[in-house]
C-alpha positions as CSV (number, residue, x, y, z in Angstrom):
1,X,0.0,0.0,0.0
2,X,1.4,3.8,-0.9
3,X,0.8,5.3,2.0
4,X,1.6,9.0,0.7
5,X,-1.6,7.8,-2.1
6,X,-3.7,7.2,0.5
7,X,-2.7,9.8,2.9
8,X,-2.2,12.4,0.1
9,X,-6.3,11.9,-1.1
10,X,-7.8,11.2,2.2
11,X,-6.0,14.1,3.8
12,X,-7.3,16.6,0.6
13,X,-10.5,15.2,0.6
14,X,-11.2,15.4,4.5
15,X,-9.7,19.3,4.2
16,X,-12.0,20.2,1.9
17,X,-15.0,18.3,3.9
18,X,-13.7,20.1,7.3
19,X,-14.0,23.7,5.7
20,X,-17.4,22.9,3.8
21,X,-18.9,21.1,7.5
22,X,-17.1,24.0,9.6
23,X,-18.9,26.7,7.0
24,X,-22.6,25.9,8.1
25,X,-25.0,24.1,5.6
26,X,-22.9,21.2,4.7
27,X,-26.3,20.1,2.6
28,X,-25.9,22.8,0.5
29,X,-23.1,21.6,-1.3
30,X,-24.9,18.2,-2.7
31,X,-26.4,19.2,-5.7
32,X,-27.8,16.1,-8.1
33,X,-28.3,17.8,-11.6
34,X,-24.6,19.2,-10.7
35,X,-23.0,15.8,-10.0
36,X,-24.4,14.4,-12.9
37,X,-23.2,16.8,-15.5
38,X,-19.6,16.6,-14.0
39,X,-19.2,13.3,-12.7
40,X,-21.0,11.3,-15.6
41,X,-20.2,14.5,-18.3
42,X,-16.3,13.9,-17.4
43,X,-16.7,10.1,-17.5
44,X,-18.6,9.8,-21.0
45,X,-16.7,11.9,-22.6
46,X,-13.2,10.6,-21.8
47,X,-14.8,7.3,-23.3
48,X,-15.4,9.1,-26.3
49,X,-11.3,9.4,-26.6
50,X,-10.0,6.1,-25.7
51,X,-11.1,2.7,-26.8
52,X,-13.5,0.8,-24.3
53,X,-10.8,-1.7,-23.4
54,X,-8.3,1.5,-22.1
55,X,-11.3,2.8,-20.6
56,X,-11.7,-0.1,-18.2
57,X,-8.1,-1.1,-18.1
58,X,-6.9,2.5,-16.9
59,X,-8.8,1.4,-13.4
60,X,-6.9,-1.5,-13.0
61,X,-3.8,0.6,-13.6
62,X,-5.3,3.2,-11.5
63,X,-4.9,0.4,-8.9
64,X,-1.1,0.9,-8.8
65,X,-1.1,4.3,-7.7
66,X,-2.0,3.2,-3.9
67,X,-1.3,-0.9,-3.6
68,X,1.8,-1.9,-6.2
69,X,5.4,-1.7,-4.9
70,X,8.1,-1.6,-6.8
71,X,11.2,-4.3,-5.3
72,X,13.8,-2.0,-4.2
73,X,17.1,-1.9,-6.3
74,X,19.3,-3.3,-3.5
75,X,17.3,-6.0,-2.8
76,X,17.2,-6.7,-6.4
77,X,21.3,-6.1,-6.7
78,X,21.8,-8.3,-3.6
79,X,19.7,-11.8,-4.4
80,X,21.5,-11.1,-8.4
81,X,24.0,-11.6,-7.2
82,X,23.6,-14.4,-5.0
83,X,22.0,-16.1,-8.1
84,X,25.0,-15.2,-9.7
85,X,27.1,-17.2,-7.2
86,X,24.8,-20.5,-7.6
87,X,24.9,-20.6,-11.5
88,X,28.7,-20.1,-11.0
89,X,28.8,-23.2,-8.9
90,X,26.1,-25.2,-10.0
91,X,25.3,-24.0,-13.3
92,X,22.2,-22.6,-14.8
93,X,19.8,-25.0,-13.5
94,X,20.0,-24.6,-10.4
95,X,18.0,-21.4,-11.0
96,X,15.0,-23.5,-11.8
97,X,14.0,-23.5,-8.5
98,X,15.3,-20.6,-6.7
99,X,13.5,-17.9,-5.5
100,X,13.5,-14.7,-7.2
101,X,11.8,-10.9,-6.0
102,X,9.4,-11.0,-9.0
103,X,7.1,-12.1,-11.5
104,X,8.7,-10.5,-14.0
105,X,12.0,-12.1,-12.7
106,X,11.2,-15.2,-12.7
107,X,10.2,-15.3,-16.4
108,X,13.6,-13.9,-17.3
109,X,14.9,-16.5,-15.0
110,X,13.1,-19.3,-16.8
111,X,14.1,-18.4,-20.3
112,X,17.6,-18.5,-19.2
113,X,16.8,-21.9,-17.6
114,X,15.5,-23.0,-21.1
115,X,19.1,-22.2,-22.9
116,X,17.2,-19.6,-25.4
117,X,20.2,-17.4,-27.0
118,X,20.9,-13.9,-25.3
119,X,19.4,-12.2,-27.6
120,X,16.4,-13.3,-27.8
121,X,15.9,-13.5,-23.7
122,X,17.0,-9.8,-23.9
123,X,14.5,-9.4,-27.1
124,X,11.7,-10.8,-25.1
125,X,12.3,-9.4,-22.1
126,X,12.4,-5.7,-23.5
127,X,9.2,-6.8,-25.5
128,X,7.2,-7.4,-22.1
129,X,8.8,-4.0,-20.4
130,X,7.5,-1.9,-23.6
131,X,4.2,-3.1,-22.9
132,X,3.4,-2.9,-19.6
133,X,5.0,1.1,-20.4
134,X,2.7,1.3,-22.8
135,X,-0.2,0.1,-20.7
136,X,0.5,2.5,-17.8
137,X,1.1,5.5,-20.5
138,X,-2.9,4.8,-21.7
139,X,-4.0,4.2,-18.1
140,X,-1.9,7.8,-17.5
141,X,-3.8,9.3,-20.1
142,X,-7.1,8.5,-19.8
143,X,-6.6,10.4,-16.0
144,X,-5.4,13.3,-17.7
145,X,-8.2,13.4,-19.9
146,X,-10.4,13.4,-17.3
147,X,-8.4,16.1,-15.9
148,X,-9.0,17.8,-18.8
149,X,-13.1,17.1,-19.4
150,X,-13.8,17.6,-15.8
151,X,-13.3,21.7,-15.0
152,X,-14.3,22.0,-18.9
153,X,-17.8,20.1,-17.7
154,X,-17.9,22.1,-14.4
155,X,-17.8,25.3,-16.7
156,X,-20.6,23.3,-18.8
157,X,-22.5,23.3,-16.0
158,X,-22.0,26.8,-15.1
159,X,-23.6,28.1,-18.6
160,X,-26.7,25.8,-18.1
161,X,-27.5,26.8,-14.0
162,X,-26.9,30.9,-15.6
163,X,-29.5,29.9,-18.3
164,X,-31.9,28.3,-15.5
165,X,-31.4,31.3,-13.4
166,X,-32.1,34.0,-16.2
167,X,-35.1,32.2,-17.1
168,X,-36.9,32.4,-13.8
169,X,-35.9,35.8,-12.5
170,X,-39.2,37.1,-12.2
171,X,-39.4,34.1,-9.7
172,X,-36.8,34.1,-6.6
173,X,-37.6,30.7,-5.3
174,X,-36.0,29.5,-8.5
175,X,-33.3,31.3,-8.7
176,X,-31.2,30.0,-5.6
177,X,-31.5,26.1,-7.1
178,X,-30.0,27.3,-10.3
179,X,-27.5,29.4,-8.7
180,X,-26.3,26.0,-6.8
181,X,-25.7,24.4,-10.1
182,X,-23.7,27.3,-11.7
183,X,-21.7,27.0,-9.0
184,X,-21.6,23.8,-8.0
185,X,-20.1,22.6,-11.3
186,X,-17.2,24.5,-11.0
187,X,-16.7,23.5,-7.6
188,X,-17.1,19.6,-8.6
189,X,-15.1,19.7,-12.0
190,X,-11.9,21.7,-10.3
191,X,-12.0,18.8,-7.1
192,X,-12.4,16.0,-9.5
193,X,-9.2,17.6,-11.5
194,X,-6.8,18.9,-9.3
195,X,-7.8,16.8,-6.3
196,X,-8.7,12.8,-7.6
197,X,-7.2,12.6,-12.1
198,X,-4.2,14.8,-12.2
199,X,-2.9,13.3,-8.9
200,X,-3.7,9.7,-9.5
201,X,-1.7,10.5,-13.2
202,X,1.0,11.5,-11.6
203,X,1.8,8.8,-9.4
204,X,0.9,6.5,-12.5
205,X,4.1,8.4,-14.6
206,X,6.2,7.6,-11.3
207,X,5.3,4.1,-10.7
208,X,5.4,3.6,-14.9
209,X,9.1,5.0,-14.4
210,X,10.2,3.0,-11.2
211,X,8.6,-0.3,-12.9
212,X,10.9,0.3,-15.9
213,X,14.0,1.1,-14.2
214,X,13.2,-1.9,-12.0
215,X,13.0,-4.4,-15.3
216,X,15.9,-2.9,-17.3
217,X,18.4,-3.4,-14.0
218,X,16.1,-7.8,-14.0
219,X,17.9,-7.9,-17.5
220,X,20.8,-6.9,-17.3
221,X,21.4,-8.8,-13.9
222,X,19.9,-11.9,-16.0
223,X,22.2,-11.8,-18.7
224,X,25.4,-11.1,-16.7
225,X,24.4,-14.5,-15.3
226,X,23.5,-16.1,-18.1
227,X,26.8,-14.8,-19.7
228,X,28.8,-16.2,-16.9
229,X,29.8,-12.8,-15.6
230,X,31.9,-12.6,-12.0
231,X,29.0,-11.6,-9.5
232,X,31.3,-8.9,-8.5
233,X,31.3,-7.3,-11.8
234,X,27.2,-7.7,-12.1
235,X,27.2,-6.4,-8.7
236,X,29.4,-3.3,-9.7
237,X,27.1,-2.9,-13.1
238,X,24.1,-2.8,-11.2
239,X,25.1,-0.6,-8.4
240,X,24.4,2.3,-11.2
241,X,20.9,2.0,-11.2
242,X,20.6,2.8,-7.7
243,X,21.0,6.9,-6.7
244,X,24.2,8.7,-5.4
245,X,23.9,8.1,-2.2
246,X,22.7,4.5,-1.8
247,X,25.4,3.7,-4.3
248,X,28.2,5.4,-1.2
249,X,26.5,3.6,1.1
250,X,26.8,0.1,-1.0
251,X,30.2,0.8,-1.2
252,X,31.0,1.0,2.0
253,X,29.2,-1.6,2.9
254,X,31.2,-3.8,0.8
255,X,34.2,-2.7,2.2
């Protein structure tokens, strides 16, 4: 679980709720004909854009922005190169069965198992980290889009509650129930932008960027084994993907 996902929404959400509960009239900021211009406006017309399939996939990708963890890099660097040391010793096979930090992992792990050339393990391997990018780039977008539609829906909804309100000005009790949904439009298509898509989109370009880091270091320590490489020298290769300062303190933890 992200933690900063979960506390970053709750935390916005429950600030807005405090200053809207702490205001007086709490009730007056639930407005049905409002919710359903923005909320179902923003959502149809974001379908209009994408495919249906990228539609429904971008939830499951929006899934990743609060529950999918990344393995960390030294973890990673540290059981490579203890796979390193059993192929050395025991060859190849040995890996068959060992235990590796991920899914993704343990396919490269098999392929090598299963003698396929270098190439094509590394040619397969990049395959499958392309597309999962890929995925996460139309899961990002769709979140953006919604970004997008939502304050453009709110403003939507603006125009019609002005329309509403002109139309019955010779009749105040009308006028405050169309005021509400000039308003709160606005209100619901800025929140559902700034507070819920272009957050969640975000996290989705960070996660898409860890993942991929996290893959490209898999192959390489994968075909440093593979190749026969001293698990010092994979060790010293992968030390670069980790930053700066965790590389100093790998080094001097090795010493």
């Amino acid at each position: 679980m992200d933690l900063a996902t979960l506390i970053g929404l709750i935390g916005a959400i429950a600030t807005v709720g405090s200053a809207i509960v702490l205001g007086g009239a709490p009730d007056a900021f639930v407005n049905v004909p409002s919710l359903i211009i923005v909320f179902m406006g923003s959502l149809l017309v974001t379908l209009m854009k994408f495919s249906l399939g990228q539609f429904l996939n971008s939830v499951k990708v929006a899934v990743k922005a609060f529950i999918f963890k990344v393995p960390d890099s030294q973890d990673l660097i540290d059981r490579s190169v203890e796979l390193a040391n059993e192929a050395r010793s025991g060859g190849l096979l040995v890996l068959e069965e060992a235990e590796v930090p991920s899914d993704f992992y343990r396919k490269a792990v098999d392929l090598v198992v299963d003698g396929h050339d270098p190439d094509i393990v590394k040619g397969i391997l990049e395959k499958d980290m392309e597309l999962t990018v890929k995925r996460h780039k139309d899961g990002q977008a769709v979140f953006k889009a919604i970004a997008d539609v939502a304050p453009a829906m709110g403003m939507i909804g603006t125009l019609i509650g002005l329309v509403q309100m002109l139309s019955v000005m010779d009749d105040p009790k009308q006028i405050g129930p169309s005021m509400a949904v000039a308003l709160l439009t606005t209100l619901y298509g800025a929140m559902i932008a700034n507070m819920i898509a272009m957050p969640i989109a975000d996290k989705l370009t960070l996660r898409s960027a860890e993942e991929r880091l996290s893959k490209m270091l898999i192959i390489d320590a994968v075909l440093g084994i593979q190749g026969g490489q001293n698990p010092r020298v994979i060790q010293d290769v992968l030390k670069n993907y980790l930053p700066q300062s965790r590389q100093a303190a790998a080094e001097k933890e090795a010493a």
